[in-house]
N, C-alpha and C positions, 0 to 999 in steps of 0.2 A: 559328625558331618552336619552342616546346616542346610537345610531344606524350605524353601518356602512353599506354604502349602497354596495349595489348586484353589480359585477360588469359580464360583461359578456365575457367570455373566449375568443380567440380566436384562431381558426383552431393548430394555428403554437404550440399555446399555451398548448394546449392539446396535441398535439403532443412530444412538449418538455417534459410533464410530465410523456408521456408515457415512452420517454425513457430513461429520467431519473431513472423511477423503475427499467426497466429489465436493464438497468448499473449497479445498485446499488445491484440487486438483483444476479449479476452474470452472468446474461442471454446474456450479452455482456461484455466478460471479458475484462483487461487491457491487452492494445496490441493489439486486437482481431480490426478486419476491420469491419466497420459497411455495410451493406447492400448499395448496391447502390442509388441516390436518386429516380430513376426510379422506383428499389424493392420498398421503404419505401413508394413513394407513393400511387402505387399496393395494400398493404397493410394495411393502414391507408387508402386509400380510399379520398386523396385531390391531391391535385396538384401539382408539382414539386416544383416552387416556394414558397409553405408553409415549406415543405421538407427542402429546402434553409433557411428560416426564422430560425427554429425551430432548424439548425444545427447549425446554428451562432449564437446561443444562448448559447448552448454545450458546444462551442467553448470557447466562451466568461466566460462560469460560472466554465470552466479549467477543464471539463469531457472528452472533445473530442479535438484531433487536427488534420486539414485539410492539406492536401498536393497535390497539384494541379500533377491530373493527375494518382495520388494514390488513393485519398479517404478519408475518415474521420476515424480516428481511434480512440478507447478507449485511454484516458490518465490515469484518475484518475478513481477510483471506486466509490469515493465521492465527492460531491460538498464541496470545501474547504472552511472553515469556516472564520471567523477572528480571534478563540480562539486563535491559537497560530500562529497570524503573529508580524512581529518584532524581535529584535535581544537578543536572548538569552546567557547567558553563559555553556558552556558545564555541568559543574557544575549543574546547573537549570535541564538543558535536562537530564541527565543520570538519576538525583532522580527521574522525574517524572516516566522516562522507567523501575525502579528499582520496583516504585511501580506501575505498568501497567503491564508490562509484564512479570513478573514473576507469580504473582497468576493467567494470562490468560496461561503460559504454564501447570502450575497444574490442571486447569479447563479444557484443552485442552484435555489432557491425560486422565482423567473421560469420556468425552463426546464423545469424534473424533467421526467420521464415518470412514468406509471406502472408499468414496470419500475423503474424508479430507485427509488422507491418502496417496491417492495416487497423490493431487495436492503436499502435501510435499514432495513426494519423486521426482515427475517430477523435483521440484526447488530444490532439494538436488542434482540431477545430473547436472541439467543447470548452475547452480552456480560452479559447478567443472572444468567442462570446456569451461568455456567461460575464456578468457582472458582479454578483454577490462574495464579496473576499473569503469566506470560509468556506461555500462551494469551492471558487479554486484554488483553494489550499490543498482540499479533497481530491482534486482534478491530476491538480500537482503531483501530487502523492503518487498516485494513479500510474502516472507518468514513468515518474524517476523506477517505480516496480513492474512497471513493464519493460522499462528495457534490462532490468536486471535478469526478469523470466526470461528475454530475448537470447542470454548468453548461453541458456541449456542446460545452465547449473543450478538446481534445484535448492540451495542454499544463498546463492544470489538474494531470490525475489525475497529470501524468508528474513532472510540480515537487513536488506533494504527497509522493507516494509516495518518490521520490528524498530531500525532507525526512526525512523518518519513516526512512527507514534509518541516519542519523548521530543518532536521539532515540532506541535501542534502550536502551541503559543508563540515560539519565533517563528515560526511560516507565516501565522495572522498577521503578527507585523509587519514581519518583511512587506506582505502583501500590498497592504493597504500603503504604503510609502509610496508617495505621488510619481506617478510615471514607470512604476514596478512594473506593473502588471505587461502593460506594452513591453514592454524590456524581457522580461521574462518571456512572456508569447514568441520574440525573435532568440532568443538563446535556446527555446528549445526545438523550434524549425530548420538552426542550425545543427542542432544534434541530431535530429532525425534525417534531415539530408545527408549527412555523413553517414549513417547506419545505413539507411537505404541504399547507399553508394557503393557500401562495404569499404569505406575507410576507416580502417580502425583505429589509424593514429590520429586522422582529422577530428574521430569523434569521441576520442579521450580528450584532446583539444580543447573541444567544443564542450563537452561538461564540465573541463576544467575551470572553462573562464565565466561558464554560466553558474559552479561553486564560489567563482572569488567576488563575482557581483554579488551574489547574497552575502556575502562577509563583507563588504565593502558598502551595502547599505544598510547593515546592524550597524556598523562602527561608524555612519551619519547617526544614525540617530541617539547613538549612545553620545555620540559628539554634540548634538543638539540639547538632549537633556540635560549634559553638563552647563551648557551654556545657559538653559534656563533658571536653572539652581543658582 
């Protein structure tokens, strides 16, 4: 009989798992400054230096990043997987998102809360006016994984989100392609007016057509760059 032996935690260890939950859970959103090491170790009840261990672990598994002098801040909501590392073709990415995020905006619009709600409307306005393209790329992001949390299905936000980390470099372009940004601001105003409605098939719709504009301005400017070759 095989047996795997008992192994015994430690301090940092524990610590890491704690906050790995409340990250995961929300309870420390993306962006959000984590607690100084002084609080956490207040709180947790060990020592500074565990505190240390336990962030550089965070660090390390791409949840958290440190900035001397700042602090440690949320990165990611999840610990990123290995499903989707490596180089994909746009092609590949969009059918997967076609069939992810379209039935999570349907599910979205049945279920939401009224917190749900109002985290998409914050990112409906932050997205409008911000200017800088890999801020709303970010914002983006933001977005498409809040309504994914919005369906109730805890594996939703986690696929979504995991998605959106190998579309960093096609997101920047999409971006920055002249008249995107406006375009995108009204396709997702229409998704969120459906979800808010509780139309669930308006707001599969509605993400559907605001997935095929992003594929339809890759394929400008892949069109473009042939033409300039």
């Amino acid at each position: 009989m095989e047996v795997v032996p008992v192994t015994q935690r430690t301090a940092a260890e524990h610590v890491r798992s704690q906050l790995i939950e409340l990250i995961e859970s929300g309870e420390f959103a993306v962006g959000q400054r984590l607690p100084s090491e002084a609080d956490l170790a207040r709180s947790f009840g060990v020592s500074r230096s565990v505190i240390r261990e336990a962030l550089h672990s965070l660090n390390a598994l791409g949840l958290t990043r440190s900035y001397t002098g700042k602090g440690t801040f949320v990165d990611a909501q999840y610990v990123p997987s290995q499903l989707l590392t490596g180089k994909y073709l746009p092609r590949d990415l969009n059918e997967v998102r076609h069939t992810l995020e379209v039935p999570a905006a349907r599910l979205a619009a049945e279920r939401r809360s009224a917190t749900d709600l109002r985290t998409l409307r914050r990112l409906l306005d932050k997205f409008r006016t911000t200017d800088d393209p890999e801020e709303r790329v970010g914002i983006d992001a933001d977005f498409h994984v809040a309504i994914a949390s919005a369906t109730g299905n805890p594996l939703f936000p986690r696929l979504v989100a995991e998605l959106r980390s190998v579309l960093q470099e096609q997101a920047l372009a999409v971006a920055v392609y002249p008249g995107r940004a406006a375009q995108a601001a009204d396709e997702h105003q229409a998704i969120f007016e459906a979800i808010e409605a509780r139309r669930g098939a308006e707001a599969a719709d509605a993400m559907l057509r605001h997935l095929e504009a992003v594929v339809q301005v890759e394929a400008s400017r892949t069109s473009s760059r042939k033409r300039k070759s």
